[in-house]
C-alpha positions as CSV (number, residue, x, y, z in Angstrom):
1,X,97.8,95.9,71.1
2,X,96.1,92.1,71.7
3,X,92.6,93.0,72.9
4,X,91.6,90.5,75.8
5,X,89.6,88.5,73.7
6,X,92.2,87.3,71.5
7,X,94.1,86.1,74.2
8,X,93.8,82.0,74.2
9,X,93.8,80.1,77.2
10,X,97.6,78.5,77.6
11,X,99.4,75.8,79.1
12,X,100.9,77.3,82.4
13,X,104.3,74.9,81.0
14,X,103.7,77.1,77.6
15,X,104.4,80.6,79.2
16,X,107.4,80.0,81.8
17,X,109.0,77.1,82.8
18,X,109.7,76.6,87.1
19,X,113.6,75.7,87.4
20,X,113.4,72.6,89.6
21,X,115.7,74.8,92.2
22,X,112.5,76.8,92.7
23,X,110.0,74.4,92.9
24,X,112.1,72.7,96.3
25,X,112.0,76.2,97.8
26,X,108.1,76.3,97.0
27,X,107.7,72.8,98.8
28,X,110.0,73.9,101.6
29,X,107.8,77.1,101.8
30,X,104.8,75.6,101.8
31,X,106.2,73.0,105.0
32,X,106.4,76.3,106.8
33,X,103.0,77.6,105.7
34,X,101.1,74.4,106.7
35,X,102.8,74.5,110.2
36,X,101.9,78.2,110.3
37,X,98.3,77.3,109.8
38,X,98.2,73.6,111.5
39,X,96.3,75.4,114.6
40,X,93.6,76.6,112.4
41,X,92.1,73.6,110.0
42,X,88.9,74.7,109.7
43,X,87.7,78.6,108.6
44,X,85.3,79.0,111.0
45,X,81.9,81.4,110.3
46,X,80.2,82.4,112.9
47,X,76.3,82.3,113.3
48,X,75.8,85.9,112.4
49,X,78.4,85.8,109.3
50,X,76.2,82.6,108.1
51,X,73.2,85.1,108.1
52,X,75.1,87.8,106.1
53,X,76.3,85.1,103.2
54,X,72.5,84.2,103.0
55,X,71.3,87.8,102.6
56,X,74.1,88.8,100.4
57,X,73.2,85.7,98.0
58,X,76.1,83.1,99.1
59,X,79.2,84.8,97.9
60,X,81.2,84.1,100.6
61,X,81.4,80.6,99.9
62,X,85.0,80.0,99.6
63,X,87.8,78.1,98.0
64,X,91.2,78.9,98.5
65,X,94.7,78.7,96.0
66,X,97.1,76.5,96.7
67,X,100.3,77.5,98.4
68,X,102.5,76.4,95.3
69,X,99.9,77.5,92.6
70,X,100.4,81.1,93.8
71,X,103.8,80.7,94.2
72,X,104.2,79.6,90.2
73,X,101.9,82.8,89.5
74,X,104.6,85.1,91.2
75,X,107.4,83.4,89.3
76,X,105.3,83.9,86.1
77,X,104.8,87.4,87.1
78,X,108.7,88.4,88.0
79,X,110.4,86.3,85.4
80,X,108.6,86.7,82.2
81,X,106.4,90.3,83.0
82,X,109.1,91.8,85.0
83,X,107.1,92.4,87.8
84,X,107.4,92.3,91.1
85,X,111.5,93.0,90.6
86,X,111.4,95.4,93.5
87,X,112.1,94.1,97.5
88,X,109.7,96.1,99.8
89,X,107.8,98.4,97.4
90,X,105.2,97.0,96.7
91,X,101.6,96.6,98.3
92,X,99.6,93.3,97.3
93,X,95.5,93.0,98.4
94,X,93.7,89.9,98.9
95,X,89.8,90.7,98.3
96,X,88.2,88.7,99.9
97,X,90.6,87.1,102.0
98,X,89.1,84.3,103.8
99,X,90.8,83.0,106.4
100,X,93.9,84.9,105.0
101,X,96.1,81.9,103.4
102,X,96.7,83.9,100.0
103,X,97.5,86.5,102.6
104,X,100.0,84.8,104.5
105,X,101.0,83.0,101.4
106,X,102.2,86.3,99.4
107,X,104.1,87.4,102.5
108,X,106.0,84.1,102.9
109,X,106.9,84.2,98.8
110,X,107.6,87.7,98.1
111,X,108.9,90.7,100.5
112,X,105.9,93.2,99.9
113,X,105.6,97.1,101.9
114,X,102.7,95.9,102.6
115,X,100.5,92.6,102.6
116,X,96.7,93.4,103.2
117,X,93.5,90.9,103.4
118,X,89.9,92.5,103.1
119,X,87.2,90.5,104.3
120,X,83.6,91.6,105.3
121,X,83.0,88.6,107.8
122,X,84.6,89.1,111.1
123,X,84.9,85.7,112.5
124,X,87.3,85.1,109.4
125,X,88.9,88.0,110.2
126,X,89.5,87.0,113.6
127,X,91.1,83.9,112.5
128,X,93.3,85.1,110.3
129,X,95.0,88.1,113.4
130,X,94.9,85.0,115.2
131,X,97.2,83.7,112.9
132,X,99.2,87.0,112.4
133,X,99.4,87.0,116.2
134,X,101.0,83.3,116.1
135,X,103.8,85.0,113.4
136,X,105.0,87.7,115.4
137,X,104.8,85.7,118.4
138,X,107.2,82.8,116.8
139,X,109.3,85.1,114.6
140,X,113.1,84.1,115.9
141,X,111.8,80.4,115.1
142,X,110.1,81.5,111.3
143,X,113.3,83.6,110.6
144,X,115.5,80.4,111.9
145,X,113.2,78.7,108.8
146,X,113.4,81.2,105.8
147,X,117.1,81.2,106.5
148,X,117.6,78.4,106.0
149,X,115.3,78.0,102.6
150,X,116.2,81.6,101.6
151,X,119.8,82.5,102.9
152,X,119.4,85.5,104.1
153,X,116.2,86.9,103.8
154,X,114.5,89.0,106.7
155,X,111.2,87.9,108.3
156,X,110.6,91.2,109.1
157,X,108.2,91.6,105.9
158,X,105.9,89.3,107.5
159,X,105.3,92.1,110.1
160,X,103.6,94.3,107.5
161,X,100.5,92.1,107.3
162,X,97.0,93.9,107.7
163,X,93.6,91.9,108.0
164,X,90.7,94.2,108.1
165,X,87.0,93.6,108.0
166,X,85.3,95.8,105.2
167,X,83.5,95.4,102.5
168,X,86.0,96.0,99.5
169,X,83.7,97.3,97.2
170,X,84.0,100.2,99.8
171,X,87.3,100.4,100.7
172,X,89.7,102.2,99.1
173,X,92.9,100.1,97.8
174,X,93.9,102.0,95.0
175,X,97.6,101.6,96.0
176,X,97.6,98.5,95.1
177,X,100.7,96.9,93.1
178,X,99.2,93.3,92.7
179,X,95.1,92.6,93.9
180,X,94.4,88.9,94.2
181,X,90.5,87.8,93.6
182,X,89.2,84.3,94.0
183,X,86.1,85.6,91.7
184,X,84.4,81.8,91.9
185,X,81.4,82.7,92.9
186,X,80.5,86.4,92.1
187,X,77.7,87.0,89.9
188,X,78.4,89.7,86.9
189,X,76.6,92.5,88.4
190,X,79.1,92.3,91.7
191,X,82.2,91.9,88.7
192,X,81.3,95.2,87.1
193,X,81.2,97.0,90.5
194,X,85.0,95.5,91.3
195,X,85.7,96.4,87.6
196,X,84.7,99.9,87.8
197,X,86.6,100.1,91.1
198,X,89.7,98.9,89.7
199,X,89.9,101.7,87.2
200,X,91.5,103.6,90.3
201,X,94.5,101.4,90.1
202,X,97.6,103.0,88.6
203,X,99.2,101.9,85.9
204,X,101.0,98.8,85.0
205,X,99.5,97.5,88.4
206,X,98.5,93.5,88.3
207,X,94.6,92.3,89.2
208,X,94.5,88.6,89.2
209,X,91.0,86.5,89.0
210,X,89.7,83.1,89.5
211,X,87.6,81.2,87.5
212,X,85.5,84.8,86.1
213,X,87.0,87.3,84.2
214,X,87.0,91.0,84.9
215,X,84.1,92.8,82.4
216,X,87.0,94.7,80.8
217,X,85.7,97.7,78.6
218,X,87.7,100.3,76.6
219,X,91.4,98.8,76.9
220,X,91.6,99.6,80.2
221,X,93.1,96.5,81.3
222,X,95.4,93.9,79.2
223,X,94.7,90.2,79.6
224,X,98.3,89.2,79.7
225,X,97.2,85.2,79.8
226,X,95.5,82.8,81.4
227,X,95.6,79.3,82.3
228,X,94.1,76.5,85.1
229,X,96.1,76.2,88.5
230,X,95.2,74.3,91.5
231,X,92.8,75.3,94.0
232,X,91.2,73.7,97.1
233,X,88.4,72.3,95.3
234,X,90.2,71.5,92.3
235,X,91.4,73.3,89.2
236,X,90.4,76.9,88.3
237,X,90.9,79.1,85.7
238,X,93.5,82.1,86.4
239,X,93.3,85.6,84.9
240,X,96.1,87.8,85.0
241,X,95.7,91.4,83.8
242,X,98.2,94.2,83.6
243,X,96.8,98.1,83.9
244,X,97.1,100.1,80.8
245,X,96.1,103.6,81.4
């Protein structure tokens, strides 16, 4: 079996091509997830949350994927990995989550059991059950939306998003199907602790990464590929790892 560090970096073009049918549903998604957000511009840290990025070194400074680069990843991820083939199974983390876009986003692109956002600072937090809030308080107009980009698909997925403030290197989220981790700006120390909590996953279970690689050790993990995709602050580098044992 391909260790992960004979895997070479690829062409996103080179492992799938995006039928152009898909790519107009991605932009018409992404029209609905910019009005979902078009109250909230800014993520907003609060005072005290400023003081915990200091102390904790600055690893909350964040960038965020793009709408239609995480939509391409799911494609990627369904069509030539076969997963993510299942409607309402399974559960997807964001690590990290920010203001919750990757959150919001995975919801809006696939219908998960569950769509969960950890992130330590509240003030993010609160933004992003603001936003949840807006959702489930406009959901006749959203479904109206998706029907119309999606046929028939229900918008009752979207109810089954959880923001939580804890520090994920704590919390357990072993049940995970598909984690999501904009690793920009963690140092290696804090990569081996999200490693070794990742062994807990179960099998054939998807970790994604930006930019910095998971610290893989005994073919525990498979680096299936990975290639550059847009980000807020430009291009990144994205990891995509299957779970062996």
């Amino acid at each position: 079996m391909t260790s992960p560090l004979e895997v070479q970096e690829s062409n996103f073009e080179e492992l799938i091509i995006v039928p152009e049918e898909y790519q107009n549903k991605l932009k018409q998604l992404q029209t609905v997830f910019e009005q979902i957000y078009q109250k909230y511009p800014f993520k907003k840290i609060s005072k005290e949350d400023e003081d915990n990025d200091l102390e904790l070194g600055g690893q909350f400074t964040y960038g965020e994927i793009e709408f239609v680069s995480l939509g391409e990843i799911f494609y990627l991820l369904k069509n030539k990995y076969g997963v993510l083939k299942d409607q309402g199974k399974d559960i997807f983390y964001d690590l990290g989550s920010g203001s919750g876009k990757p959150t919001i986003a995975a919801a809006l692109l696939h219908q998960f059991k569950a769509t969960n956002g950890i992130e330590l600072l509240k003030s993010l937090v609160s933004v992003s059950n603001d936003v949840k809030s807006d959702i489930e308080k406009n959901q006749q107009e959203l479904q109206n939306k998706l029907n119309n980009i999606n046929g028939t698909r229900s918008c009752q997925y979207l109810q089954n998003i959880s923001f939580q403030s804890q520090d994920f290197l704590q919390f357990d989220w072993s049940d995970a199907d598909l984690v999501f981790v904009n690793a920009t700006c963690y140092d290696p120390p804090f990569l081996q602790k999200l490693y070794e909590k990742s062994l807990k996953m179960k099998q054939n279970s998807i970790f994604i990464t930006t930019t910095r690689k998971l610290p893989v050790q005994n073919q525990t993990w498979q680096l299936l590929c990975f290639f550059k995709r847009k980000m807020d602050f430009g291009n990144a580098t994205i990891h995509i790892y299957q779970k062996l044992i």
